[in-house]
N, CA and C atoms of all chains as a GROMACS GRO file, in nm:
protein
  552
    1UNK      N    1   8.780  -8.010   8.676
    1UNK     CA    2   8.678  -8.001   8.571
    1UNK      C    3   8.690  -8.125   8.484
    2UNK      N    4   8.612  -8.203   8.481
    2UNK     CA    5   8.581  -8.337   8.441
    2UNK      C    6   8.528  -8.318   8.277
    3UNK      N    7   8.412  -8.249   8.269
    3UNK     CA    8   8.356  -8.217   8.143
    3UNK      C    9   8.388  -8.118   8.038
    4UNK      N   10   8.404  -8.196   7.927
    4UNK     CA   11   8.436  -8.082   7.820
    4UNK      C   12   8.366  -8.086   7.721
    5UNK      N   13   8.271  -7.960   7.686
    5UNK     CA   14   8.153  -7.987   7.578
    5UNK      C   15   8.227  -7.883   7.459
    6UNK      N   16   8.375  -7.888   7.456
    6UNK     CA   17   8.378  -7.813   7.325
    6UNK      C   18   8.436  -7.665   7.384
    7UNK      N   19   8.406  -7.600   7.498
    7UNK     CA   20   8.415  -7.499   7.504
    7UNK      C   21   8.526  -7.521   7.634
    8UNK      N   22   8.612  -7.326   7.597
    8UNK     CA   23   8.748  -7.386   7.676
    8UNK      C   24   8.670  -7.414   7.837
    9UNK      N   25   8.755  -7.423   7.914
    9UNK     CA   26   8.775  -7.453   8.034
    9UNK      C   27   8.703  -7.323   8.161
   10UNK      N   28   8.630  -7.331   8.229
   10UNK     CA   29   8.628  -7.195   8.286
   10UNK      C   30   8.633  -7.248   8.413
   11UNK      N   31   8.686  -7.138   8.479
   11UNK     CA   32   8.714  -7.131   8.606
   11UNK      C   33   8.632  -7.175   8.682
   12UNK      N   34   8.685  -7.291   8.860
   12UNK     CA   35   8.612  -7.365   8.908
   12UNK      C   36   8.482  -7.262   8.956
   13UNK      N   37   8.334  -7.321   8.934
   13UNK     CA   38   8.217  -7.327   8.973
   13UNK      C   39   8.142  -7.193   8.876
   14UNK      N   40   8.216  -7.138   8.792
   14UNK     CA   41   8.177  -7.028   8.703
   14UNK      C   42   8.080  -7.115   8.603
   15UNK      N   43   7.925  -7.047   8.536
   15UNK     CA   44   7.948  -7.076   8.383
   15UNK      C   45   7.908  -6.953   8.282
   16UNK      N   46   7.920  -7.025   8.166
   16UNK     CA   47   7.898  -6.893   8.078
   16UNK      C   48   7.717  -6.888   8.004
   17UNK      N   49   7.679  -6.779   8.076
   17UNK     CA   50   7.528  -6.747   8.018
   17UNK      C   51   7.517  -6.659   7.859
   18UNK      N   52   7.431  -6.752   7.783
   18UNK     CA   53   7.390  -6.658   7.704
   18UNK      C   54   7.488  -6.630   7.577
   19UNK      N   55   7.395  -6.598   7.489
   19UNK     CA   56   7.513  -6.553   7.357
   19UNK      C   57   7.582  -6.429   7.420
   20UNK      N   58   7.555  -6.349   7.554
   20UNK     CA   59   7.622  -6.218   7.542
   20UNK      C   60   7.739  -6.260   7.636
   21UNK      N   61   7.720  -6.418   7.645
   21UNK     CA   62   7.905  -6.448   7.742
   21UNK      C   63   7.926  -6.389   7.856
   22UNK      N   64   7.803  -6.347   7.967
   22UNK     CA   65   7.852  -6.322   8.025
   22UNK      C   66   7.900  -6.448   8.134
   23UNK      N   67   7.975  -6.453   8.248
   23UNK     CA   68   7.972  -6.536   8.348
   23UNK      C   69   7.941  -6.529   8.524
   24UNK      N   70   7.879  -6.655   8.547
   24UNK     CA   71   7.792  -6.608   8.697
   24UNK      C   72   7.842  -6.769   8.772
   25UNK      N   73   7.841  -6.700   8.873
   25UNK     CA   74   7.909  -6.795   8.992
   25UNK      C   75   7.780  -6.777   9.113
   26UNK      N   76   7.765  -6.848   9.199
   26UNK     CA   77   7.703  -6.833   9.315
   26UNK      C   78   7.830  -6.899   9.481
   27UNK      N   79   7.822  -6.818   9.548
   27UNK     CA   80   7.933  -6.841   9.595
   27UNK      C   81   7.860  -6.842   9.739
   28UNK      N   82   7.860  -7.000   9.827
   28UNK     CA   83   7.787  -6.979   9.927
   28UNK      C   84   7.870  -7.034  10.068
   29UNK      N   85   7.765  -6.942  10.207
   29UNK     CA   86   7.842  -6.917  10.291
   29UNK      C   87   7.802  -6.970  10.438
   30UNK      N   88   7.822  -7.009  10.529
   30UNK     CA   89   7.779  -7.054  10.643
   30UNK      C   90   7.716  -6.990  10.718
   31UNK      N   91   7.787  -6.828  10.686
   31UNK     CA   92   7.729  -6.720  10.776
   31UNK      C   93   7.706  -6.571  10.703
   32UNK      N   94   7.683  -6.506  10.776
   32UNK     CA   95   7.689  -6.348  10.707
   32UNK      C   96   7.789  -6.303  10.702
   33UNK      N   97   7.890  -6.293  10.847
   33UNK     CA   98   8.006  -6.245  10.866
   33UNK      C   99   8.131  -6.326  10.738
   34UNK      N  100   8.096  -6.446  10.706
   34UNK     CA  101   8.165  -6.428  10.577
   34UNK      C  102   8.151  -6.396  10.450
   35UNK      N  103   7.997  -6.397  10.464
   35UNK     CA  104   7.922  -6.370  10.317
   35UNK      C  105   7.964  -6.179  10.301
   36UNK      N  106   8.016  -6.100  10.410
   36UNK     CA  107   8.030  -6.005  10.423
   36UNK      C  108   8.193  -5.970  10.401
   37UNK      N  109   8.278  -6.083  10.425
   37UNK     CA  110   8.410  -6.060  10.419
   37UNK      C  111   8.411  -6.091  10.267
   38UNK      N  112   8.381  -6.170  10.147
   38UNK     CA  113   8.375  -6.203  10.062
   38UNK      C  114   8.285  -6.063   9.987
   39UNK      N  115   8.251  -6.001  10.016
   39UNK     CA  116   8.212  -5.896  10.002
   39UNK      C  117   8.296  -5.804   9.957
   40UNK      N  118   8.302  -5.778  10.091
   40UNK     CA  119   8.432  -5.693  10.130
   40UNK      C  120   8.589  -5.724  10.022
   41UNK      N  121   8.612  -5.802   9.991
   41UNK     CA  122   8.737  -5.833   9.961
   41UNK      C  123   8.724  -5.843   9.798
   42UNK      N  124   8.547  -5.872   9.758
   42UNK     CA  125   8.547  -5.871   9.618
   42UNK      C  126   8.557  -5.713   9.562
   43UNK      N  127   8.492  -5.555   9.674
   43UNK     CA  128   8.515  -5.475   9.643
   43UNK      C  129   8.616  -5.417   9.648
   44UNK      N  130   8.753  -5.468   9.695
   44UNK     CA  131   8.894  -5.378   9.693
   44UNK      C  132   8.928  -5.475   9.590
   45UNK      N  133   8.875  -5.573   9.562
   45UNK     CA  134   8.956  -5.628   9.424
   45UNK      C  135   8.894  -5.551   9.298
   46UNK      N  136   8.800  -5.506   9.272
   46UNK     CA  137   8.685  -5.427   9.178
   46UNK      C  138   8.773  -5.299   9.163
   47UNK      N  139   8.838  -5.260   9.305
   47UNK     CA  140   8.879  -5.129   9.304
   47UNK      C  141   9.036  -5.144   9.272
   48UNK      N  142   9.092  -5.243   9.323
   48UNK     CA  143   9.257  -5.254   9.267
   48UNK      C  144   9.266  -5.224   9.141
   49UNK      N  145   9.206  -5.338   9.053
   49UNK     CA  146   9.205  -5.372   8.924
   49UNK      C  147   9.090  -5.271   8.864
   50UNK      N  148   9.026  -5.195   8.881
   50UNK     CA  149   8.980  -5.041   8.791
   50UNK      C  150   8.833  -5.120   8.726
   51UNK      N  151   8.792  -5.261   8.755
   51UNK     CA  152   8.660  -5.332   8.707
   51UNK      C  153   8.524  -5.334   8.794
   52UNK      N  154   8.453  -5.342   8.771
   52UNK     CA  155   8.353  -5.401   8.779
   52UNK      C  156   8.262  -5.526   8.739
   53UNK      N  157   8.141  -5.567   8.857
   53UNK     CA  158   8.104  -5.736   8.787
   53UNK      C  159   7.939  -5.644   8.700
   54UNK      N  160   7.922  -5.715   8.649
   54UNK     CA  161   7.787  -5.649   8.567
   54UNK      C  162   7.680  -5.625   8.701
   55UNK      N  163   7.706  -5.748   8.812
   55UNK     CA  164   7.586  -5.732   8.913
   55UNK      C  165   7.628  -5.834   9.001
   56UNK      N  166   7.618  -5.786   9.136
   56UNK     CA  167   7.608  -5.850   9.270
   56UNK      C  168   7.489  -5.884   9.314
   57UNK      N  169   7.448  -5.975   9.368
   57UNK     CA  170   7.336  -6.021   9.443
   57UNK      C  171   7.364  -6.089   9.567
   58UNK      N  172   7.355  -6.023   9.713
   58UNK     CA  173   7.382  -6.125   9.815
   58UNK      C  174   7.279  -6.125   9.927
   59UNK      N  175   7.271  -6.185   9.994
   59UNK     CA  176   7.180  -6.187  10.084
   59UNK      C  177   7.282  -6.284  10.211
   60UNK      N  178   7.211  -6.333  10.332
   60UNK     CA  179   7.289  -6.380  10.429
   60UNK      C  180   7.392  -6.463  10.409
   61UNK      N  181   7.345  -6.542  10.320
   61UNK     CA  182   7.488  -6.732  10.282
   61UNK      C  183   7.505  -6.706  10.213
   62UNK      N  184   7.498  -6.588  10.084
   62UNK     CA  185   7.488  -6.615   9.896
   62UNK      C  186   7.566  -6.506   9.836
   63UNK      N  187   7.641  -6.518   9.755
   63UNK     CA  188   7.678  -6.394   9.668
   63UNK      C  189   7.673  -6.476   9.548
   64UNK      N  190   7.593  -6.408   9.477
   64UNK     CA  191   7.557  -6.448   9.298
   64UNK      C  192   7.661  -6.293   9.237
   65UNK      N  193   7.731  -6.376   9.150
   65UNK     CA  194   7.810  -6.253   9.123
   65UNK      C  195   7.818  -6.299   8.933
   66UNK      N  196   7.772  -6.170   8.852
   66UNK     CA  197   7.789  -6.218   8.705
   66UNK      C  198   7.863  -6.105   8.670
   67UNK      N  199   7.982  -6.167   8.594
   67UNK     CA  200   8.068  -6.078   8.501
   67UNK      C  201   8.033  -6.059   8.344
   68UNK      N  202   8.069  -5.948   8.292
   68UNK     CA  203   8.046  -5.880   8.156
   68UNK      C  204   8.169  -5.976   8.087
   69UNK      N  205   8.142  -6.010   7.972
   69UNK     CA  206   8.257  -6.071   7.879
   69UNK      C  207   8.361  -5.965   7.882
   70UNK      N  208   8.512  -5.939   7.869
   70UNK     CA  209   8.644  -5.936   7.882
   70UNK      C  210   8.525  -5.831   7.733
   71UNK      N  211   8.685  -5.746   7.720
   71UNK     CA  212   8.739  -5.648   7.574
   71UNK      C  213   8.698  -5.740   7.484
   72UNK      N  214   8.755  -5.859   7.461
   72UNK     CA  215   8.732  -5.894   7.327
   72UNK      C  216   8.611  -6.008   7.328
   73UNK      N  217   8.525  -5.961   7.404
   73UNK     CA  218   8.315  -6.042   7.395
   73UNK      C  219   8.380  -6.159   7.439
   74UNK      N  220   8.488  -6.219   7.472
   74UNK     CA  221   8.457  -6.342   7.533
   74UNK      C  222   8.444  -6.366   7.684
   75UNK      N  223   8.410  -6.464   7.726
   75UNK     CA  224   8.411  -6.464   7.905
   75UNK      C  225   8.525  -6.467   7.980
   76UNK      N  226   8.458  -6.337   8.097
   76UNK     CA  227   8.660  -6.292   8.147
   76UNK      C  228   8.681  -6.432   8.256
   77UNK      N  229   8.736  -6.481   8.194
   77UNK     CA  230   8.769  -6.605   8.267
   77UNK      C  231   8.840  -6.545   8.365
   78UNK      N  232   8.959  -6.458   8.289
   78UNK     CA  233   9.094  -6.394   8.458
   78UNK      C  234   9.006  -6.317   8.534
   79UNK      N  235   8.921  -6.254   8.520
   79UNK     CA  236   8.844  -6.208   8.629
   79UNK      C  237   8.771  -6.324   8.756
   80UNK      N  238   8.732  -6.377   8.674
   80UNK     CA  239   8.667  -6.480   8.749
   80UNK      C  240   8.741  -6.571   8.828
   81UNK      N  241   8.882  -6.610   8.806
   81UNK     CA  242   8.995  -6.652   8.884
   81UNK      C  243   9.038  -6.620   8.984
   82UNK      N  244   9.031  -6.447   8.931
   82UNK     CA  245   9.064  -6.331   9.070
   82UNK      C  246   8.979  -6.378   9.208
   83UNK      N  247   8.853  -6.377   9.124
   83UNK     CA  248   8.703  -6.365   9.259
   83UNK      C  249   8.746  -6.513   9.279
   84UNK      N  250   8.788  -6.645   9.236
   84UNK     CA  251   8.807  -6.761   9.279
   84UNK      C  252   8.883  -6.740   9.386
   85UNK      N  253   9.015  -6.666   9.369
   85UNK     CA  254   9.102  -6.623   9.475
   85UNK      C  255   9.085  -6.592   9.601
   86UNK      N  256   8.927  -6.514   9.592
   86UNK     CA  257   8.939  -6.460   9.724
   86UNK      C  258   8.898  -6.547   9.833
   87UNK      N  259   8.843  -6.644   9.799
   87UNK     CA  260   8.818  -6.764   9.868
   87UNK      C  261   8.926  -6.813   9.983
   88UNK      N  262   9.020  -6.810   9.868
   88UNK     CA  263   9.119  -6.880  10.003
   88UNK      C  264   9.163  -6.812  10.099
   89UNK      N  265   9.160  -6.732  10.183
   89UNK     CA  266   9.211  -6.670  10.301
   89UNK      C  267   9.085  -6.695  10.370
   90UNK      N  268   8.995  -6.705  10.351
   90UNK     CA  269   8.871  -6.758  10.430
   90UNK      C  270   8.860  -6.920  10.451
   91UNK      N  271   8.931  -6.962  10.369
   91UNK     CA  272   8.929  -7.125  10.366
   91UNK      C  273   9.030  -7.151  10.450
   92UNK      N  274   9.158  -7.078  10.428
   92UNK     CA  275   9.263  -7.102  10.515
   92UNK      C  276   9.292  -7.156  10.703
   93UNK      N  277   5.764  -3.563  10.302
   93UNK     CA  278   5.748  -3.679  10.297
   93UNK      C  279   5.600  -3.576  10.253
   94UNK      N  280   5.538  -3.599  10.126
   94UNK     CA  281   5.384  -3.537  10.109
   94UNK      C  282   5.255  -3.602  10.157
   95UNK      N  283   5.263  -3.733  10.099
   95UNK     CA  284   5.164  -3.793  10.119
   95UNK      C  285   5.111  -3.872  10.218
   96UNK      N  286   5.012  -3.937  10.266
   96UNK     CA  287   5.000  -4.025  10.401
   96UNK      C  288   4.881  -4.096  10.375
   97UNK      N  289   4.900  -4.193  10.353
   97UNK     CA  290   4.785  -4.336  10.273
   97UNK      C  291   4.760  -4.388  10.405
   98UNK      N  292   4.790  -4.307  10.528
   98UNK     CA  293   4.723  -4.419  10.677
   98UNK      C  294   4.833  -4.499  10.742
   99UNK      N  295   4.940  -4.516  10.680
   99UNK     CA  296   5.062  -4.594  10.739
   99UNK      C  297   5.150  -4.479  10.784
  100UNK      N  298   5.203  -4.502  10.919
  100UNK     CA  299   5.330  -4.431  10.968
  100UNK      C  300   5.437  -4.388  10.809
  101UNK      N  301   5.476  -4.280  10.803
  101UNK     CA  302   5.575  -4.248  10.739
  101UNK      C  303   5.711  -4.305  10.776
  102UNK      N  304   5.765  -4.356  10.609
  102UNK     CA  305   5.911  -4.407  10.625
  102UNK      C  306   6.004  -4.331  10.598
  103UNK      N  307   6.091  -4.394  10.631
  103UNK     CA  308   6.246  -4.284  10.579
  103UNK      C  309   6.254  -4.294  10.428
  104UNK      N  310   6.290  -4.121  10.388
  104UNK     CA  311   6.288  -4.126  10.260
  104UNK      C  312   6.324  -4.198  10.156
  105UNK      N  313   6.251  -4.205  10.072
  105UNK     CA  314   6.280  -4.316   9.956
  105UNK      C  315   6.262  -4.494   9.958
  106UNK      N  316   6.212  -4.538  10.048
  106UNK     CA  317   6.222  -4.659  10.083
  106UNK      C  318   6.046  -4.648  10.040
  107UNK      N  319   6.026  -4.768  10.016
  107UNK     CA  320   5.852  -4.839  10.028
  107UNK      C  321   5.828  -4.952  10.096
  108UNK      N  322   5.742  -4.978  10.155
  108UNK     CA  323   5.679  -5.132  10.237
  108UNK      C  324   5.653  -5.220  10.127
  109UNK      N  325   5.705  -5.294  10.098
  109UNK     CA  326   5.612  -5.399  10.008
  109UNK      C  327   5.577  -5.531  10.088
  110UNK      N  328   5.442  -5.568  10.047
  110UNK     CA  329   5.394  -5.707  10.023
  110UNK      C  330   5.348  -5.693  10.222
  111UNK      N  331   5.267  -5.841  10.251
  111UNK     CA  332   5.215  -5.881  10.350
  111UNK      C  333   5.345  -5.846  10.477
  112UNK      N  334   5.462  -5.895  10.398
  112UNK     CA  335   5.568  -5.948  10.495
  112UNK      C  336   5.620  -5.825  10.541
  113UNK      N  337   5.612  -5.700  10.523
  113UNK     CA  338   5.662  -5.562  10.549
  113UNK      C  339   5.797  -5.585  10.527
  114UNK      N  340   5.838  -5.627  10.455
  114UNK     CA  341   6.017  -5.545  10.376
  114UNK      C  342   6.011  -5.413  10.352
  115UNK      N  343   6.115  -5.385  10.306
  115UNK     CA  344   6.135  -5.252  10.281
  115UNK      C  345   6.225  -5.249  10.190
  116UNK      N  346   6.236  -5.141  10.097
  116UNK     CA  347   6.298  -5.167   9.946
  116UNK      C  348   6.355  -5.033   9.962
  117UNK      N  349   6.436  -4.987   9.852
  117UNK     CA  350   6.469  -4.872   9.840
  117UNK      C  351   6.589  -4.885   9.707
  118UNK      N  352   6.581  -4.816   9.637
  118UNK     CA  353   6.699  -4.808   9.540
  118UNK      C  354   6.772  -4.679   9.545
  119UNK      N  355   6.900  -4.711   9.571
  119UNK     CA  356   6.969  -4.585   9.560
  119UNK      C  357   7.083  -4.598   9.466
  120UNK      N  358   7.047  -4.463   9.386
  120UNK     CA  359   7.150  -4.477   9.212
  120UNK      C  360   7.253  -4.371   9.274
  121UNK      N  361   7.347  -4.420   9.170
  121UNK     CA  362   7.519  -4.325   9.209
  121UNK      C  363   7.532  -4.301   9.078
  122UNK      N  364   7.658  -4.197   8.998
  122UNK     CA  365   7.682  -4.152   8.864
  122UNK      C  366   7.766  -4.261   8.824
  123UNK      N  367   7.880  -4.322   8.938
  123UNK     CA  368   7.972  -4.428   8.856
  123UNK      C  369   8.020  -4.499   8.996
  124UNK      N  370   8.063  -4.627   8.899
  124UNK     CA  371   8.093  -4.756   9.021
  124UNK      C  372   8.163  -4.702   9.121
  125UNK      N  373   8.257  -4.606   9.165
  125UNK     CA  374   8.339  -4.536   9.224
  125UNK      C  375   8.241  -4.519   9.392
  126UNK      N  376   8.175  -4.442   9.339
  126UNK     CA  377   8.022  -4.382   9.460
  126UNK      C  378   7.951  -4.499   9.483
  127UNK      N  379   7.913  -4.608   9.399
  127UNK     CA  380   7.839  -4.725   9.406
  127UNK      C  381   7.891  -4.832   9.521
  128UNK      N  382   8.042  -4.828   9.507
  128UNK     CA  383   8.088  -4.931   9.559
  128UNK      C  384   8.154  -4.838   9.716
  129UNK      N  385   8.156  -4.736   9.743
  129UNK     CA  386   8.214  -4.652   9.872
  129UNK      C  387   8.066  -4.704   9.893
  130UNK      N  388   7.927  -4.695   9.851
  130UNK     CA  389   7.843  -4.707   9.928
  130UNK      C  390   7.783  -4.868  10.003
  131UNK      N  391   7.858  -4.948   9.928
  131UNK     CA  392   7.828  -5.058   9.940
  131UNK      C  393   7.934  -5.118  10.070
  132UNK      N  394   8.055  -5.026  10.056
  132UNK     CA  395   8.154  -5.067  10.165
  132UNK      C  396   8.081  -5.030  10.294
  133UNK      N  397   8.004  -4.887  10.301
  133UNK     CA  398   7.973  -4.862  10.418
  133UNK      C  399   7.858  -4.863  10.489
  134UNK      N  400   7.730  -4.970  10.350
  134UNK     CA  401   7.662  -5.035  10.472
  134UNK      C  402   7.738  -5.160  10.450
  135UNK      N  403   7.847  -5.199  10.449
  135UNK     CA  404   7.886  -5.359  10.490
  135UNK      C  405   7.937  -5.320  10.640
  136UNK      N  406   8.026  -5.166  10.644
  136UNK     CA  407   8.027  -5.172  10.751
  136UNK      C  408   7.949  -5.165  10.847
  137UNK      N  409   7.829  -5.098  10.819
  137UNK     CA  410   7.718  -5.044  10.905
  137UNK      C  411   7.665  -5.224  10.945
  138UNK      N  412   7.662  -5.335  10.880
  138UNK     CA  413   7.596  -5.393  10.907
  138UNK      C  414   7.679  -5.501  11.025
  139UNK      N  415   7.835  -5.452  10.969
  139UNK     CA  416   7.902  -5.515  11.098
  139UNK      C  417   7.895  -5.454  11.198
  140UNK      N  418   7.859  -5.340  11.228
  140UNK     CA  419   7.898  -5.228  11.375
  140UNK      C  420   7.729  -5.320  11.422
  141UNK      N  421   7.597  -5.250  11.352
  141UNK     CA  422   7.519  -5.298  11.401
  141UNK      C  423   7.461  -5.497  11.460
  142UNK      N  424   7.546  -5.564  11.409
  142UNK     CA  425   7.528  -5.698  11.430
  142UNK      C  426   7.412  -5.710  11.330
  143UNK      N  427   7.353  -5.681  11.232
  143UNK     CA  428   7.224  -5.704  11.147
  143UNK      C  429   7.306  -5.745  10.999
  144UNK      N  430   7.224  -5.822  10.949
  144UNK     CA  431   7.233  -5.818  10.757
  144UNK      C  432   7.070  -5.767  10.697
  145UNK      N  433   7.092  -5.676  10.583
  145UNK     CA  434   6.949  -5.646  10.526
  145UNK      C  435   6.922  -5.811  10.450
  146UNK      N  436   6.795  -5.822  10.423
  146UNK     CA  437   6.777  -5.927  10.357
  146UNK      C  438   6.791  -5.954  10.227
  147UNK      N  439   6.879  -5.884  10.146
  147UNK     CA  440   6.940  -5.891   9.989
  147UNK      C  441   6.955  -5.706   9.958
  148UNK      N  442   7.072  -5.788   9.873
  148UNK     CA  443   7.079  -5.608   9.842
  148UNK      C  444   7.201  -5.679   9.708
  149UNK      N  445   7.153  -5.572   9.592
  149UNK     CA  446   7.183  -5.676   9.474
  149UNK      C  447   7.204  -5.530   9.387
  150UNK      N  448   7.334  -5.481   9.313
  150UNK     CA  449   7.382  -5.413   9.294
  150UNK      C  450   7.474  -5.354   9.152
  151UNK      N  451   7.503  -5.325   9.062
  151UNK     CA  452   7.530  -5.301   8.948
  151UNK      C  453   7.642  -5.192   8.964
  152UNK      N  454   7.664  -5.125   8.839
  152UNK     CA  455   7.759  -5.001   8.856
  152UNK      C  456   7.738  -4.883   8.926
  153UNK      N  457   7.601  -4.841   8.898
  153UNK     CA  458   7.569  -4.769   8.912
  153UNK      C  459   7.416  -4.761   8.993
  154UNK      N  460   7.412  -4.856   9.106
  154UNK     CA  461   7.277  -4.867   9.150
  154UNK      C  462   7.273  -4.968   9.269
  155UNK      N  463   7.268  -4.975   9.362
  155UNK     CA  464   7.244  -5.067   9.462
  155UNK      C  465   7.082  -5.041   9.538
  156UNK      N  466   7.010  -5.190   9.524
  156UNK     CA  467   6.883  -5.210   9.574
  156UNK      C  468   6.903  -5.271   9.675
  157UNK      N  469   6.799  -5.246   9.810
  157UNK     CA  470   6.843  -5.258   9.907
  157UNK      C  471   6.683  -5.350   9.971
  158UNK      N  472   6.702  -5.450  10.025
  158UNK     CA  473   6.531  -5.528  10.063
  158UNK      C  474   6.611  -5.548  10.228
  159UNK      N  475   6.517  -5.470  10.313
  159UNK     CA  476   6.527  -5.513  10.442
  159UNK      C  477   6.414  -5.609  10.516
  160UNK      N  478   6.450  -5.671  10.580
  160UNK     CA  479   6.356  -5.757  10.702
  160UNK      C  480   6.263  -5.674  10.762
  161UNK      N  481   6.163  -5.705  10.808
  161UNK     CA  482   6.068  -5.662  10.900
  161UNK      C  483   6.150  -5.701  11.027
  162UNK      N  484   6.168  -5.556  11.146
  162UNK     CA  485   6.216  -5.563  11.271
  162UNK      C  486   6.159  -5.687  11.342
  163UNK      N  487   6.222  -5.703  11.472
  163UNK     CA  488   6.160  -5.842  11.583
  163UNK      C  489   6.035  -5.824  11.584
  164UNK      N  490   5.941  -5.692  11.567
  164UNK     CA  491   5.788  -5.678  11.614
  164UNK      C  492   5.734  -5.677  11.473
  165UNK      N  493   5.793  -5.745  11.382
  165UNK     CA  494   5.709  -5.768  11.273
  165UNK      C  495   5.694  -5.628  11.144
  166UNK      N  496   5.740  -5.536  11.245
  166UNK     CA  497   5.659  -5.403  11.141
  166UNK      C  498   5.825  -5.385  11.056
  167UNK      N  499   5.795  -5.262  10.946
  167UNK     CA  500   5.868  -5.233  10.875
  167UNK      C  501   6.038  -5.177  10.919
  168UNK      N  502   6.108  -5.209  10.908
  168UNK     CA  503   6.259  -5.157  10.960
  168UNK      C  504   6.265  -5.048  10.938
  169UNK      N  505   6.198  -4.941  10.981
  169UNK     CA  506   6.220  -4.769  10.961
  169UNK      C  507   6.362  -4.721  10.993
  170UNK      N  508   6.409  -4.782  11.161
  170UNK     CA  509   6.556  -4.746  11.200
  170UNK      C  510   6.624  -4.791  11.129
  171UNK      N  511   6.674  -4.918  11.062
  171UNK     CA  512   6.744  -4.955  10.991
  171UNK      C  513   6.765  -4.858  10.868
  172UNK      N  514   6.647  -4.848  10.801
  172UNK     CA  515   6.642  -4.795  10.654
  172UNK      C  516   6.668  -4.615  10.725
  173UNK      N  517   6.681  -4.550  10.854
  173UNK     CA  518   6.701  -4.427  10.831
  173UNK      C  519   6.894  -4.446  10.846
  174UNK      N  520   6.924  -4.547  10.970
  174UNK     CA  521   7.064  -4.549  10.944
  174UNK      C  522   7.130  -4.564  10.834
  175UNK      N  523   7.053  -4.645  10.710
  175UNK     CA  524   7.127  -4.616  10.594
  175UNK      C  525   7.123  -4.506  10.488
  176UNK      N  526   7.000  -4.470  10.497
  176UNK     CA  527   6.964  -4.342  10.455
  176UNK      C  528   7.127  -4.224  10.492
  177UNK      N  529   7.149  -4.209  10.639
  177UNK     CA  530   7.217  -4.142  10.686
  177UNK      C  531   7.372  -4.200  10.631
  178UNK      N  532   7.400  -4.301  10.548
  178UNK     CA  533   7.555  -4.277  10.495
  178UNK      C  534   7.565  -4.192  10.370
  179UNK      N  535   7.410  -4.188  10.320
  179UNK     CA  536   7.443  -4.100  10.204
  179UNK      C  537   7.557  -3.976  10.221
  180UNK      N  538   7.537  -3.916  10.334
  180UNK     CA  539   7.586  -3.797  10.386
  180UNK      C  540   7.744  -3.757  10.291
  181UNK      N  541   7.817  -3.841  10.375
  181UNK     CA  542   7.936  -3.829  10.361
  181UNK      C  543   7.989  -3.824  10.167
  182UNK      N  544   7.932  -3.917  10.114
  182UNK     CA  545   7.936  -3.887   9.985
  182UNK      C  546   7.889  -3.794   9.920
  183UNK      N  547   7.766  -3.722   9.995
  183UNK     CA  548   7.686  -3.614   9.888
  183UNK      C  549   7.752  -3.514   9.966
  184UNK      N  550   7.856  -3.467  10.098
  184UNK     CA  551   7.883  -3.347  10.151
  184UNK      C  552   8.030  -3.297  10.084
   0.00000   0.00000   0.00000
C-alpha cells in the first residue's frame, strides 16, 4: 500500500464505503470452480468465527463481498484479513 | 401454482424476467445459520451438477438467486426445481 490519504491502512484490495464504514472487496477468479472454493471457504470462516459479511455477490469469476463496520463503527479491518487469507491455499 | 398468463408453469417461487429468460427467485431464512447451510448446498449442488447459476448475491438472512436460460434458450425450470428441492432438508 503505497497511498496514504490520512486514513489508517486497510487491508490489501479492501476499501472503506460511506460514512457507515462499511468495507467491500471484489475478489476475482479464472473460473467457477474457484470462485466456488472461495466461497466455500469464506462460509466455514463466517461459521468458525460466529460473523457474517453484510452481503455476498458472486457470479462465475467474481465475489463482491462487503463487511459491516467491527463493534466499535469502525471498518473490520481483522475481518477483512481473515477473507484476505483465504486466498492463499488457492494461490499456493 | 394458481395462475397461468400463457407461459408453461415454473417451479415455485421463481419468475422469468426480461427478453433473456433468467429466472430469479428469493429465498429468505430466520438467521445466517439456515442462510448460509443453504448457500453451502447449492455450492454443492452446483459442483455435483457441473453448472453455476448466473449470480446469486446474499445477506443474513436472504439469498437471491438469477439463473441462465438452459442450452435451448428457454427458462431453467430443472435447475430452479433442483434447488427448490434443497429446501427440504432444512424445513424437515
Amino acid at each position: 500500500m503505497s497511498e496514504d490519504s490520512g486514513q489508517l491502512t486497510l487491508p490489501d484490495g479492501w476499501e472503506s464505503r460511506g460514512a457507515q464504514r462499511t468495507m467491500f472487496r471484489r475478489f476475482s477468479f479464472d473460473a467457477y470452480a474457484q470462485t466456488r472454493d472461495f466461497v466455500d471457504a469464506l462460509s466455514a470462516l463466517t461459521q468458525a468465527e460466529g460473523v457474517h459479511p453484510q452481503n455476498i455477490n458472486f457470479a462465475r469469476t467474481y465475489v463482491n463481498v462487503t463487511l459491516d463496520p467491527d463493534a466499535a463503527g469502525e471498518p473490520n479491518r481483522a475481518l477483512a484479513a481473515r477473507i484476505n487469507a483465504l486466498l492463499r491455499p488457492a494461490g499456493a
